[in-house]
C-alpha positions in Angstrom: 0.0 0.0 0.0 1.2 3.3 -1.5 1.4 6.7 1.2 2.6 10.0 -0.3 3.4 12.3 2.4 3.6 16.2 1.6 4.0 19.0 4.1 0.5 19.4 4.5 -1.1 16.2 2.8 -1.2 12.3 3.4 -2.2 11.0 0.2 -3.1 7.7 1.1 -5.7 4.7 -0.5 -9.4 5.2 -0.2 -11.0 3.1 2.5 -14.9 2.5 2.8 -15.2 4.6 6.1 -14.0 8.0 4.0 -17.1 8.1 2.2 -19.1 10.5 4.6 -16.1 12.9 4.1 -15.7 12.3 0.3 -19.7 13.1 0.2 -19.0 16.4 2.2 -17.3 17.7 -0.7 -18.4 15.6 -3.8 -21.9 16.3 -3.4 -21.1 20.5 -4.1 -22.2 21.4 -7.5 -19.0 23.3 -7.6 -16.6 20.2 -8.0 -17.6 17.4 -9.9 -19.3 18.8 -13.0 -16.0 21.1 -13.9 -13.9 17.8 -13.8 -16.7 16.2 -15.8 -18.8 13.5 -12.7 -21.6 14.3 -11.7 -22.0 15.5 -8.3 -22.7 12.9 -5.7 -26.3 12.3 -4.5 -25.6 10.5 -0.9 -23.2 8.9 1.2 -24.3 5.2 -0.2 -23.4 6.8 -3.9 -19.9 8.0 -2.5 -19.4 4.5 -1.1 -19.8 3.0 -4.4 -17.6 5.3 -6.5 -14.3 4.5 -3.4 -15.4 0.6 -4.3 -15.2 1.5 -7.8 -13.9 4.1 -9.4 -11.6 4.9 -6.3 -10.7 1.3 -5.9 -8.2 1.4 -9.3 -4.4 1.8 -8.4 -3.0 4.8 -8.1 -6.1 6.7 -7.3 -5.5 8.5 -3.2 -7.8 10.2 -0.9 -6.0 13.8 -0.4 -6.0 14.1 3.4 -5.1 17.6 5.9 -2.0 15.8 7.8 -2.8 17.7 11.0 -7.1 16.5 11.5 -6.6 13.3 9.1 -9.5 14.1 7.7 -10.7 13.7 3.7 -10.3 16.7 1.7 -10.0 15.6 -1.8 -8.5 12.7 -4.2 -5.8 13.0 -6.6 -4.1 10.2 -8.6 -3.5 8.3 -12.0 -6.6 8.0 -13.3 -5.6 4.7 -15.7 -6.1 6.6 -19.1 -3.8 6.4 -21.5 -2.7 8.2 -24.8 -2.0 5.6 -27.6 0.3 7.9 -29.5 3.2 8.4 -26.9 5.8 5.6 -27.1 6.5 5.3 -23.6 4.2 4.3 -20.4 2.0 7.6 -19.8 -1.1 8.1 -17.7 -3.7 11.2 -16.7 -3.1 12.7 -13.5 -6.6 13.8 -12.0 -8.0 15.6 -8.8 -10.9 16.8 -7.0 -10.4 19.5 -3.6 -13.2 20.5 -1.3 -14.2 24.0 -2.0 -13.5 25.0 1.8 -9.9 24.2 1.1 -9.6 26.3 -2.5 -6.9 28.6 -2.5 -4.1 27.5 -0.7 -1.9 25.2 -3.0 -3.1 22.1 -1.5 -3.8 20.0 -5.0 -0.2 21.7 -6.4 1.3 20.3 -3.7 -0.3 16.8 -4.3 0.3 16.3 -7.6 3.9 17.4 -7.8 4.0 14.4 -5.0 2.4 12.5 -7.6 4.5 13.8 -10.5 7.7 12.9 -9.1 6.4 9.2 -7.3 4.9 8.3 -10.8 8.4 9.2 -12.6 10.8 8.1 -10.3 8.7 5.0 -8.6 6.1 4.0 -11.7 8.3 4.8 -14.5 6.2 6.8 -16.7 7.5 8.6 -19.0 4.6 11.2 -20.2 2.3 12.3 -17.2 -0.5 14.2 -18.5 -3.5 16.3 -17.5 -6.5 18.1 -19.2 -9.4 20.4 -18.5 -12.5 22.2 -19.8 -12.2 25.3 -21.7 -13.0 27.7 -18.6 -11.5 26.0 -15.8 -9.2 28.8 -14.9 -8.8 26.7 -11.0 -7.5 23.6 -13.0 -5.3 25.4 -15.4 -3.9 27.5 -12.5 -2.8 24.1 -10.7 -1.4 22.5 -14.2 0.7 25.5 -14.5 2.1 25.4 -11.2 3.4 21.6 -11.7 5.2 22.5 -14.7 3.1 20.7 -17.3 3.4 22.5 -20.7 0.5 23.4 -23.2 -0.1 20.7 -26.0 -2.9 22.2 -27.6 -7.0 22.4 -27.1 -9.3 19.3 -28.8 -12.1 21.8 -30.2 -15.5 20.1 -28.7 -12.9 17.5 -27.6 -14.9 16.1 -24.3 -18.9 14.9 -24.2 -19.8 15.1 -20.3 -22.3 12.9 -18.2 -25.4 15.3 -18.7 -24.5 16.0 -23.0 -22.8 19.1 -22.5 -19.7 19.4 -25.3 -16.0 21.4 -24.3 -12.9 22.2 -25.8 -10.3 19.9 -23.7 -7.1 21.5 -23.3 -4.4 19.4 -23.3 -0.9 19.2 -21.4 1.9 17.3 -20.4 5.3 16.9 -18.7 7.7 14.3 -20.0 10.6 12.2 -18.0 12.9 13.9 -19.8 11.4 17.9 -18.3 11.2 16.0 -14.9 14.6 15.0 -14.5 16.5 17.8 -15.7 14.7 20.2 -13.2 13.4 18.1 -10.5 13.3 20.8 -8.0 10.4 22.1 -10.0 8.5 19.3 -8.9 9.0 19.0 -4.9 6.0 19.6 -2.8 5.9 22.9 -1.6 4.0 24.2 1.3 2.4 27.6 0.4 2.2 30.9 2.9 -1.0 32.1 3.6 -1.3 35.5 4.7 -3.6 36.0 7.8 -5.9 38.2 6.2 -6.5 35.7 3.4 -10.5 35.5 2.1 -11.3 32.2 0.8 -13.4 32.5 -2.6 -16.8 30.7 -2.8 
């Protein structure tokens, strides 16, 4: 069993008895449309997406290191591109909304970056979002990732809605020749910081 430690963060596997806390957040309109789920409808449906969807490898709950409690998720999501030569996969994640603005899912996902280079041997990681998703593209820019292009109507979503996917990557190559790009950083915040939302 797989625990990525940050500053702030355990990124550890899902188990059954996070499901109230992955709920708290998943059920907020707010989350899971712009990363293209559907927001969940009850506990018992959060349940079945950590037995499922959460179950895959690779896939962690994101949790504060100081209460232990569930935050978010963050992980390889098991896609893969068929035109890059070497072992690539999607890096995904989700953040509760009362946690937005402090660097928390940057700071998972460089974790992730440099475990799935150094310990999984990929040698593409990539990442997309929705046309619009300035918070996702904010957090891809901070890892390093660097623009590929945008797939015009590229993504259907659960409820028929059509986006332009906008596309990025980093390769084993980028990773190793700056790795200190890549190391979890806790961020500052000042004390008279507002949360947005």
């Amino acid at each position: 069993m797989t625990i990525l430690t940050t500053p702030r963060l355990l990124l550890r596997p899902f188990r059954e008895g996070d499901a109230a806390e992955l709920y708290d957040y998943a059920q907020d309109p707010r989350v899971g449309p712009i990363a293209g789920w559907p927001p969940h409808t009850s506990v018992e449906n959060s349940l079945e997406i950590i037995r499922t969807v959460f179950s895959a490898p690779n896939v962690f709950a994101v949790a504060d290191r100081e209460s232990g409690r569930v935050i978010g998720s963050a992980g390889f999501v098991g896609e893969h591109r068929n035109e890059l030569p070497s072992p690539d996969d999607e890096l995904g994640y989700a953040l509760s909304p009362a946690f937005w603005g402090r660097g928390l899912i940057p700071e998972a996902s460089r974790a992730l970056i440099r475990w799935g280079f150094t310990e999984l041997g990929l040698g593409t990681i990539w990442c997309n979002h929705y046309d619009g998703n300035a918070r996702s593209r904010r957090v891809i820019e901070k890892c390093g990732f660097q623009y590929e292009g945008t797939i015009r109507q590229g993504f259907r979503r659960y409820d028929g809605q059509v986006f332009d996917d906008v596309c990025y990557s980093i390769l084993k190559e980028e990773y190793f020749a700056h790795p200190q790009r890549f190391q979890p950083q806790a961020v500052k915040i000042p004390k008279d910081f507002e949360k947005e939302g």
